[in-house]
VOPAGU-2260 file (C-alpha; in pm, 1 decimal, decimal comma):
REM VOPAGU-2260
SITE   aa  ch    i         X         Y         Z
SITE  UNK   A    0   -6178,1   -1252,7   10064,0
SITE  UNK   A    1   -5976,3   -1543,3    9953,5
SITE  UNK   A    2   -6180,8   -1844,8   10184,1
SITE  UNK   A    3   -5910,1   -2085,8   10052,3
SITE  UNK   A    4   -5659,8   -1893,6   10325,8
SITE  UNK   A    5   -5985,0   -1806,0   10585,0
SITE  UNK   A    6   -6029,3   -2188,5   10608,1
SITE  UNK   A    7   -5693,9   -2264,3   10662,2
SITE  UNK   A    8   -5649,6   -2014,6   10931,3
SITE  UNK   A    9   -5959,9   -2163,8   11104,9
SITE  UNK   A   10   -5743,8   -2474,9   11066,4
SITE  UNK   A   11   -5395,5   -2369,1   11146,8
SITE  UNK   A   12   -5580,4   -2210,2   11482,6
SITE  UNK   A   13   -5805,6   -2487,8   11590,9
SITE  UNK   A   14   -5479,8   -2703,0   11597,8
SITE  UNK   A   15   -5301,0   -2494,8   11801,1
SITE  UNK   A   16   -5584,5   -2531,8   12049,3
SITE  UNK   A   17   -5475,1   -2768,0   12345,1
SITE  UNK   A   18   -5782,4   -2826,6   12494,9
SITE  UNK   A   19   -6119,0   -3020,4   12339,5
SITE  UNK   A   20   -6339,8   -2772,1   12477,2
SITE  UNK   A   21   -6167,9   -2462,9   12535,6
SITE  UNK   A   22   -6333,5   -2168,4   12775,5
SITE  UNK   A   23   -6300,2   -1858,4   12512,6
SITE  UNK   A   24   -6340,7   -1518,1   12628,8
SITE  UNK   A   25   -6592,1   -1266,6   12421,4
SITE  UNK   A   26   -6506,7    -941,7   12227,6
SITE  UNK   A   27   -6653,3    -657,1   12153,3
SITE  UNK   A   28   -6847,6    -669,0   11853,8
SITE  UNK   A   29   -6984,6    -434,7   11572,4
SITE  UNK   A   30   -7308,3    -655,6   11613,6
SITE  UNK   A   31   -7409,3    -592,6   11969,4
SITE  UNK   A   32   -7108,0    -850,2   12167,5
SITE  UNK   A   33   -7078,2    -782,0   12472,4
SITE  UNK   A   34   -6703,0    -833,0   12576,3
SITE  UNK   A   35   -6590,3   -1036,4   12875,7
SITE  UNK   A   36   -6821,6   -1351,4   12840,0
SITE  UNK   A   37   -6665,8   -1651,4   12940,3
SITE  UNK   A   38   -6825,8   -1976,6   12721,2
SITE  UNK   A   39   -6724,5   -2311,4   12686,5
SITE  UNK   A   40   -6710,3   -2419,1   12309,3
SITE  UNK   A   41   -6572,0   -2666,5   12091,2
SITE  UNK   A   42   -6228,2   -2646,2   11933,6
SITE  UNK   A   43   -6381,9   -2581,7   11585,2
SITE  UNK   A   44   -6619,5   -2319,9   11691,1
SITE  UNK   A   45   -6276,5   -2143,8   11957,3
SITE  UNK   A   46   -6108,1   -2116,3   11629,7
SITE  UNK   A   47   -6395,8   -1985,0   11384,8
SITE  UNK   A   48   -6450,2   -1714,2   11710,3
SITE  UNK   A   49   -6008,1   -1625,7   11705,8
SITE  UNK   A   50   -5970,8   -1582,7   11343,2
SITE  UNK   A   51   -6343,9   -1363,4   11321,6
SITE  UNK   A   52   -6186,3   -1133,4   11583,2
SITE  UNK   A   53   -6498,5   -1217,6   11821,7
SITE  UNK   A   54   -6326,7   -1391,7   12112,2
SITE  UNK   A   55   -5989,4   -1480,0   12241,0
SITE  UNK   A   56   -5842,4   -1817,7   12466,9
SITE  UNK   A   57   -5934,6   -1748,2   12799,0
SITE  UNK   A   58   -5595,6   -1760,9   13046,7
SITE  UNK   A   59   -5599,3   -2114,5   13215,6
SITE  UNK   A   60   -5687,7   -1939,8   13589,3
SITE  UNK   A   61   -5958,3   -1816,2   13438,3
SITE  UNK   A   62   -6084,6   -2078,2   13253,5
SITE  UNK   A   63   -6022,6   -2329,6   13595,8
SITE  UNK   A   64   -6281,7   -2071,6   13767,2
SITE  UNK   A   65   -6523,7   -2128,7   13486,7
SITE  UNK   A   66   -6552,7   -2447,7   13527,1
SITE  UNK   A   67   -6584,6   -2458,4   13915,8
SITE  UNK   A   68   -6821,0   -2182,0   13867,5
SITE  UNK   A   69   -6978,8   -2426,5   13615,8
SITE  UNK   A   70   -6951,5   -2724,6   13895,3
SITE  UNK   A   71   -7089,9   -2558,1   14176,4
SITE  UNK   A   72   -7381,5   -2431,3   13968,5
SITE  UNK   A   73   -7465,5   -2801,5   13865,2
SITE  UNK   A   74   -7438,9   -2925,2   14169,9
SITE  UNK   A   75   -7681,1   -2618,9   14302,4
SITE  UNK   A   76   -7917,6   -2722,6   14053,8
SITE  UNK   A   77   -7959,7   -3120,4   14103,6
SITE  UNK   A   78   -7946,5   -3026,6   14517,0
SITE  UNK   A   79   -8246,3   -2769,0   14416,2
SITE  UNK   A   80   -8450,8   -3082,0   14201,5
SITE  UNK   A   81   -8366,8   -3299,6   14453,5
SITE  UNK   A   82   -8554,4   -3068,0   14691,4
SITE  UNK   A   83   -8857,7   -3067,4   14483,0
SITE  UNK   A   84   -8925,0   -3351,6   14454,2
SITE  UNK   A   85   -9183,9   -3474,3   14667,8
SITE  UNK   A   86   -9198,2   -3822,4   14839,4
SITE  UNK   A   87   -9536,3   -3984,0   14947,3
SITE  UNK   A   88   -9567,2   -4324,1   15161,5
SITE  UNK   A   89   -9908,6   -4462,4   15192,4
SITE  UNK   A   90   -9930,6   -4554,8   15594,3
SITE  UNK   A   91  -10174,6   -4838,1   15695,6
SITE  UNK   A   92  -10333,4   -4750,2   16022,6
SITE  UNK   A   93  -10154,0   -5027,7   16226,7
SITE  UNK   A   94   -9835,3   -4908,9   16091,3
SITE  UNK   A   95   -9963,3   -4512,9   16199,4
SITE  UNK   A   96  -10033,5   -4610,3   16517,3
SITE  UNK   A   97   -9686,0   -4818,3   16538,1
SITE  UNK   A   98   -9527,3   -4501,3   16455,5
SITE  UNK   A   99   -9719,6   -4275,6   16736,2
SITE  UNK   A  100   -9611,8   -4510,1   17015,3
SITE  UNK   A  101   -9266,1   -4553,1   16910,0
SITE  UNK   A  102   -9258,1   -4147,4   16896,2
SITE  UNK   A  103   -9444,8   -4095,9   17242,9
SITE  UNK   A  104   -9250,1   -4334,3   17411,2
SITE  UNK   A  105   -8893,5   -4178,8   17301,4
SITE  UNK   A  106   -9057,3   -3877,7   17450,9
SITE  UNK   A  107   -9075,9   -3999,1   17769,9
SITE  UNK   A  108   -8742,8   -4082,0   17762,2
């Protein structure tokens, strides 16, 4: 294997790579990978993945759904740490029994 020509494929390809951090799309591999993975590398790494035959560009629709995909889940998980977290406020008892009255007499209302 002449790495002189390797490197500069790596090159060539991660030049021809628009994007800063392309979504690539897995192949199947003699190792165990699984095809149809979509991942969301750097331009370096894209091109490494091309030229070793282990992924491929993924096509710009669905690359756009990986990232909403990618969105929504973030914005799934900060809604979900939000919930956890617990807030405690220390009550005196004149400011308890404020809050009873207040709450009884919007009852009666």
């Amino acid at each position: 294997m002449d790495l002189t020509a390797y490197y500069q494929k790596i090159r060539s390809t991660a030049a021809s790579i628009k994007d800063e951090y392309p979504v690539v799309v897995s192949a199947v591999t003699p190792d165990g990978g699984k095809a149809g993975v979509l991942t969301e590398v750097t331009r370096a790494v894209a091109a490494k993945m091309i030229v070793d035959g282990e992924a491929n560009l993924a096509a710009s629709a669905a690359a756009a759904a990986f990232r909403a995909a990618q969105v929504a889940a973030k914005a799934a998980a900060d809604q979900a740490a939000a919930a956890s977290r617990v807030q405690v406020s220390i009550l005196t008892p004149a400011e308890l029994n404020k809050l009873k009255t207040a709450d009884s007499l919007k009852d009666r209302t």
